[in-house]
C-alpha positions in Angstrom: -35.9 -30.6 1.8 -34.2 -33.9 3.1 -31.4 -34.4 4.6 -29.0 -35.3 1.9 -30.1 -32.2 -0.2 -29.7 -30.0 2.6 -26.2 -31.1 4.0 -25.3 -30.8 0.3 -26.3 -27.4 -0.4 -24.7 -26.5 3.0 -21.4 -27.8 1.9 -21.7 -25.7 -1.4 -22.8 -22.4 0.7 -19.9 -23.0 3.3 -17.3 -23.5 0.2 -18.6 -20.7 -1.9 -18.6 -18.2 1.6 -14.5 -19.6 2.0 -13.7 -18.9 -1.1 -15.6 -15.1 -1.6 -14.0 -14.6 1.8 -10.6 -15.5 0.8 -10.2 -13.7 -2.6 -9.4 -10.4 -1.2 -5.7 -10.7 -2.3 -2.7 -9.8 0.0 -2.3 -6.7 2.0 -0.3 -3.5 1.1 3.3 -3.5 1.9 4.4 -1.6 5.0 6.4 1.7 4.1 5.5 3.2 7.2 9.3 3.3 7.9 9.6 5.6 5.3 7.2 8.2 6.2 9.5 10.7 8.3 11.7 10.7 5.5 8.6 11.2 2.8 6.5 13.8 4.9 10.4 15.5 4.7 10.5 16.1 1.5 6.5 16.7 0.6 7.6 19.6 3.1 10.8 20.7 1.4 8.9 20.5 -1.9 5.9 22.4 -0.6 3.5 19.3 -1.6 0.8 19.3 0.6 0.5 15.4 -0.4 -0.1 12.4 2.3 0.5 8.8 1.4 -2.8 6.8 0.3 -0.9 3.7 0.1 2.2 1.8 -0.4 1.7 -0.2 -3.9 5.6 -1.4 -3.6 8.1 -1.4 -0.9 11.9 -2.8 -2.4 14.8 -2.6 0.1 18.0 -3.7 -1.1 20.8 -3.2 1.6 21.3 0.5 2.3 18.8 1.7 -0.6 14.9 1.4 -1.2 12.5 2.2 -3.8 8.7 2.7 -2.9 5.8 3.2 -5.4 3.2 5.0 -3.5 -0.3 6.5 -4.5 -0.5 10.3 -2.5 -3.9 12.3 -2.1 -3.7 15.8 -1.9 -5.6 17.6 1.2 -7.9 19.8 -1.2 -9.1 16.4 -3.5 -9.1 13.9 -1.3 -10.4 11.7 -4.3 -7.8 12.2 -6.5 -4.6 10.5 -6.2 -1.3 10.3 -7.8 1.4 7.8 -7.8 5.3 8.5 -7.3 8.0 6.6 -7.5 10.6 7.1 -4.7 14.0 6.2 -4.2 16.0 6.6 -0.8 19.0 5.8 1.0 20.1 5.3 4.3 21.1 7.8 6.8 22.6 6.2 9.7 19.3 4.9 11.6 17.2 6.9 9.5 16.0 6.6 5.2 16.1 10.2 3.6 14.5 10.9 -0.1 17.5 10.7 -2.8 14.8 11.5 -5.9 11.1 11.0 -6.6 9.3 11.4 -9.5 5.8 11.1 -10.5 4.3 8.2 -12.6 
């Protein structure tokens, strides 16, 4: 291989490794503020549900809506995804309805 070739197939390797590197779209949103308030009502609803992840976090002044996928600790594999709404509660968010999509 000479130079030229190999400097040239280089430059493709390094552009094709940025690019397969950088396609791994953005990062969940962070809901983790809402998790007192969710693990709240999983317990008043006797769901033994934990957050998987946050698809959608929306926070519009003293309201919020999250869309959330939840595994259940008996099918760990299986997950479901709720819609929840809350509102604020002084310092604190409490659940004001959820519902499953």
């Amino acid at each position: 291989m000479t130079a030229l070739p190999r400097t040239i197939f280089l430059s493709l390797f390094l552009a094709l490794f940025t690019l397969l590197c950088s396609c791994g779209g953005p990062p969940p949103p962070d809901g983790s503020q809402f998790t007192p308030a969710i693990t709240t009502w999983l317990n008043e609803k006797s769901m033994d549900l934990a957050v998987k992840e946050y698809k959608t976090v929306t926070i519009e002044a003293d309201t919020a809506t999250i869309v959330a996928s939840f595994v259940a600790s008996e099918a760990p594999t299986v997950s479901v995804k709720y819609t929840i709404k809350f509102k604020k509660d002084g310092e604190a968010w409490r659940v004001v309805s959820g519902s499953q999509n």
